[in-house]
Structures are given as structure tokens and as C-alpha cells.
C-alpha positions as CSV (number, residue, x, y, z in Angstrom):
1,X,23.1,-62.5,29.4
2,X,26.2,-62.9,27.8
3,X,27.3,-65.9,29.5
4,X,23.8,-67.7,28.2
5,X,24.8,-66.3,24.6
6,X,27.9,-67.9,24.9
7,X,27.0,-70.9,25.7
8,X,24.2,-71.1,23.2
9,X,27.1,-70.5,20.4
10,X,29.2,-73.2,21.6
11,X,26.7,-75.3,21.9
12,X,25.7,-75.0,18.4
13,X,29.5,-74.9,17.4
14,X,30.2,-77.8,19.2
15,X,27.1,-80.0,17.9
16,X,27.3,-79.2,14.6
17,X,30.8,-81.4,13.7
18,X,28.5,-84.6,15.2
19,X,26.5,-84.5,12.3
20,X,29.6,-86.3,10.4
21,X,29.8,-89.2,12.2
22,X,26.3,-90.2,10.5
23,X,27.1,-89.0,7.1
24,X,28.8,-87.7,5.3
25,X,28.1,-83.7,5.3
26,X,29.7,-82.0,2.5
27,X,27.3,-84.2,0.5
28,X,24.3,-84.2,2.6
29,X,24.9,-80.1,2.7
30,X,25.0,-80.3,-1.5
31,X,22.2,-82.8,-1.6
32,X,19.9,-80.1,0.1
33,X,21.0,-77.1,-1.9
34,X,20.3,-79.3,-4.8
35,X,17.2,-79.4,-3.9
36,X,16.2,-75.7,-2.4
37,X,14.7,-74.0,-4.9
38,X,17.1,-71.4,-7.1
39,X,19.8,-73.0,-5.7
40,X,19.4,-75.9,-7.8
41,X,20.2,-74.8,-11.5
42,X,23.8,-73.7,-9.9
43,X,24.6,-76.9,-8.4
44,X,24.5,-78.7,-11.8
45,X,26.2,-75.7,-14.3
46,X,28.6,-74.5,-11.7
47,X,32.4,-74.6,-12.8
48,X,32.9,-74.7,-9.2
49,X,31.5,-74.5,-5.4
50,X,32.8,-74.2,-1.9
51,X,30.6,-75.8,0.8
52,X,30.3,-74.9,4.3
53,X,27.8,-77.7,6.0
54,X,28.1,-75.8,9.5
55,X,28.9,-72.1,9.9
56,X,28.4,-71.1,14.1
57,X,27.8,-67.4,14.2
58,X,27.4,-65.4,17.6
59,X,27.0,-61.3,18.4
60,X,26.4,-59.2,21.1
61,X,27.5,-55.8,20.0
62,X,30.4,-57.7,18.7
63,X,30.1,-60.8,16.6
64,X,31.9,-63.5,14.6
65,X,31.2,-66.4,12.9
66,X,33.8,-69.3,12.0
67,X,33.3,-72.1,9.5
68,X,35.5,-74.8,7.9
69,X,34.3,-76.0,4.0
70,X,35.4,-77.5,0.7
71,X,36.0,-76.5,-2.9
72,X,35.5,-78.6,-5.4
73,X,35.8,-78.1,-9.2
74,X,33.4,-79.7,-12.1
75,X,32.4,-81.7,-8.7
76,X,35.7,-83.7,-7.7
77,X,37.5,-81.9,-4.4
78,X,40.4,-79.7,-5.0
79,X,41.0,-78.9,-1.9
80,X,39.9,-77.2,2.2
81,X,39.1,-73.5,3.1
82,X,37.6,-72.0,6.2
83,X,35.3,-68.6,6.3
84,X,35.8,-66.4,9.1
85,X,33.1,-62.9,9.7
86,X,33.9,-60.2,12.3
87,X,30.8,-58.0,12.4
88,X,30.2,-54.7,14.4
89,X,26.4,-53.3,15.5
90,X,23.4,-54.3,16.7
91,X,23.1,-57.7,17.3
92,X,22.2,-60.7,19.7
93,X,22.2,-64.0,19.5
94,X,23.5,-67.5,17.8
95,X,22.9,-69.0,14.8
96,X,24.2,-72.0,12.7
97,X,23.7,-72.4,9.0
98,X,25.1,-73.6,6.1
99,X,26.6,-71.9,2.5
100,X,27.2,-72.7,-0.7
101,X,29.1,-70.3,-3.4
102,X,28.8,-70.9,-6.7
103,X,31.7,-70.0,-9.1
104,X,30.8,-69.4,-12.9
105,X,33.8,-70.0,-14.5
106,X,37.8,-71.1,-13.6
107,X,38.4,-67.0,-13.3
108,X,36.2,-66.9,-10.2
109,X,37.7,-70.2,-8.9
110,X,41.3,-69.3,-9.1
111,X,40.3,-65.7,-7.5
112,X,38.8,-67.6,-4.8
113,X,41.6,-70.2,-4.1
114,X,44.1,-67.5,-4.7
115,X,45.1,-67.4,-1.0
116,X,43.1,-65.2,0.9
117,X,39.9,-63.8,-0.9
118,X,37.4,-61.7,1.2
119,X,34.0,-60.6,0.4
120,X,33.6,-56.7,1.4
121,X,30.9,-56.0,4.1
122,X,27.9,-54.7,2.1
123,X,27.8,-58.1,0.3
124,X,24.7,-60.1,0.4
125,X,23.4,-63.4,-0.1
126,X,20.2,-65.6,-1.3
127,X,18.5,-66.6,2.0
128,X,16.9,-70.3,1.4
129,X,14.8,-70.6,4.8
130,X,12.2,-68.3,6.3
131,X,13.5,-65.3,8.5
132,X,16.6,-66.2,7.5
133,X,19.2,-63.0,7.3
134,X,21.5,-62.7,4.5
135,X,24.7,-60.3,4.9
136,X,27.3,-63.3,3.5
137,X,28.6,-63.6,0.2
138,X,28.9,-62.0,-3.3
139,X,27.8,-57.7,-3.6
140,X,24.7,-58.1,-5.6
141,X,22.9,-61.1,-5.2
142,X,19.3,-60.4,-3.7
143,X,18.4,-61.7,-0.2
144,X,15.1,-63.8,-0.2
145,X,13.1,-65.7,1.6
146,X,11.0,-69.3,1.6
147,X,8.9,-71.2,3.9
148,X,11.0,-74.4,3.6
149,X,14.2,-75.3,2.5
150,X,12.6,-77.2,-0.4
151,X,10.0,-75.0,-1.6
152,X,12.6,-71.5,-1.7
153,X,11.3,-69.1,-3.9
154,X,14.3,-66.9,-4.2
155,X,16.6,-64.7,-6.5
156,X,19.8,-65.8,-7.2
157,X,22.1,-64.8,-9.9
158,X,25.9,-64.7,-10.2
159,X,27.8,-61.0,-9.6
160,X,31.3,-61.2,-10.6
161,X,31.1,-64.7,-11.5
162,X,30.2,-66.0,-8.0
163,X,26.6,-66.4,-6.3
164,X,26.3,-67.6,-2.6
165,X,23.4,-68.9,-0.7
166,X,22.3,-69.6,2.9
167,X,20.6,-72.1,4.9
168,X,19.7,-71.7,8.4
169,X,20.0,-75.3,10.5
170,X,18.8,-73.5,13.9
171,X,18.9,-70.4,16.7
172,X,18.0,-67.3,16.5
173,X,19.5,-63.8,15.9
174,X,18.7,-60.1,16.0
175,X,21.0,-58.5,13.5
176,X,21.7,-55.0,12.1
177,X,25.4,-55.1,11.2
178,X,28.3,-54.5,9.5
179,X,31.0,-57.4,8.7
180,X,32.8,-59.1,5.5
181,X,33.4,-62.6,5.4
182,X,37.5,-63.4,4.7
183,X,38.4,-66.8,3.1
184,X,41.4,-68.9,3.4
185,X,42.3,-71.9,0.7
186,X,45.0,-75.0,0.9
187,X,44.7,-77.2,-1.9
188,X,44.5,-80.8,-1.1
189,X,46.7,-82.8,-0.5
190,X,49.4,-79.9,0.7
């Protein structure tokens, strides 16, 4: 069983970069949260957003996901971070998606790109596809649910000047856990 979990998660962690030999997926991935419902009205008044097109995530018992992403500020690129999630509890499976945190104002960007910034484990986040689960991103924001990652019907607001939200691309995951997401930031060009 866990050799077929495994390989599901590297299989979705190994497909997921091949998307960017198309296009270009920082802007495809900002392009759809544009366009997903709540999401939208923080893509355009944002001070700031990271951007993670492809985030593999994988438990059995034990889990992890691992994603690399962007910040950008008033929409030019200031520079790279990656997300990294230990969780402990029930759980099996593999999933891939895609997040987006918004940041209200400069204070929440520089406390993000401060070095290492971690979101504690009983934070949440705004779920843009059906049965999507949501245990990523800023303490506060509700999780919802859509039917489509166009048509999202969801609640989204900021909590200590950030908001994050969630797409799933694919797989499938039973999930009762406990896990914060730690952030790492290195400005461009360093």
C-alpha cells in the first residue's frame, strides 16, 4: 500500500514541473485565481501575493507536502520562496494543488519575506474546488467549497493582513490532521 502511495506522489510531483514547458505557470496559476470566484477581488487590491502553481502533498500516518512559488509586490516579482507541511494523523493519499496568499499591506509582505515565516497548524484556508480540504494558510479564513474552479462560491477575507486560497489540480486524500506550513524567502536576484 505504501509503495502505490508513493508512487502516486511522485508521480504527481514529478508531472507537475512539465506544465512549464507550455506556459508559463505562475501566470497561468494567477490567471485562474483571477477568475475563481472570491479569489478574484484579492488578485487586483492585493499589496502583494505568493504563488505556488504546483504543491505535491502525500500522507500515510505521516505526511508532507513540498512546493516552490513566487512573491511579487503591486504585481512585478520580488523574489522565490518554497512552502514546506509536515503533518501528523489520519491520513492517506496524494494530492496536488495550487495556492495563492494574498498580503493586505507592505506589513504582511515584509513579515512574510522576513526569512522564515510559518503558519501555525490550526490555520485554514479558502478551498476553491469541490471536496477540496483546506488546513493551509492564514488562522481565520473560512474553508469553502464550489463546484468548479470558476463558479467558487466561497468566504475569503484577510486575518492578520494575509488570506490564502486553494485549488486542487488532481488525486485524492483522506485527511484528519495536524501540520503548519513553514515558508522560506530569497529575494531575486540574490
Amino acid at each position: 500500500m505504501f509503495k502505490r502511495l508513493a508512487s502516486i506522489a511522485a508521480l504527481i510531483l514529478l508531472t507537475s514541473p512539465l506544465s512549464s514547458a507550455w506556459a508559463d505557470e505562475y501566470t497561468d496559476t494567477i490567471n485562474l485565481f483571477k477568475n475563481a470566484g472570491q479569489s478574484a477581488k484579492f488578485v487586483g487590491t492585493a499589496y502583494g501575493y505568493a504563488v505556488f502553481p504546483n504543491i505535491g502533498k502525500a500522507g500515510v500516518g505521516i505526511g508532507g507536502a513540498y512546493g516552490k512559488g513566487r512573491v511579487y509586490q503591486k504585481g512585478t516579482w520580488i523574489g522565490d520562496t518554497s512552502m514546506a507541511q509536515a503533518t501528523v494523523g489520519f491520513q492517506l493519499g496524494a494530492v496536488g494543488y495550487s495556492e495563492m496568499i494574498f498580503f493586505e499591506d507592505e506589513r504582511s509582505l515584509r513579515e512574510f519575506t522576513s526569512g522564515n515565516f510559518e503558519f501555525g497548524a490550526d490555520a485554514s484556508a479558502v478551498a476553491l474546488t469541490a471536496a477540496a480540504g483546506a488546513k493551509a494558510g492564514t488562522t481565520g479564513a473560512s474553508a469553502g467549497a464550489s463546484g468548479g474552479k470558476k463558479d467558487a462560491a466561497t468566504v475569503g477575507k484577510y486575518y492578520k493582513g494575509m488570506a490564502t486560497f486553494t485549488i486542487t489540480k488532481g488525486g485524492l486524500m483522506y485527511e484528519a490532521s495536524v501540520g503548519g506550513q513553514k515558508f522560506s524567502y530569497k529575494a531575486k536576484g540574490r
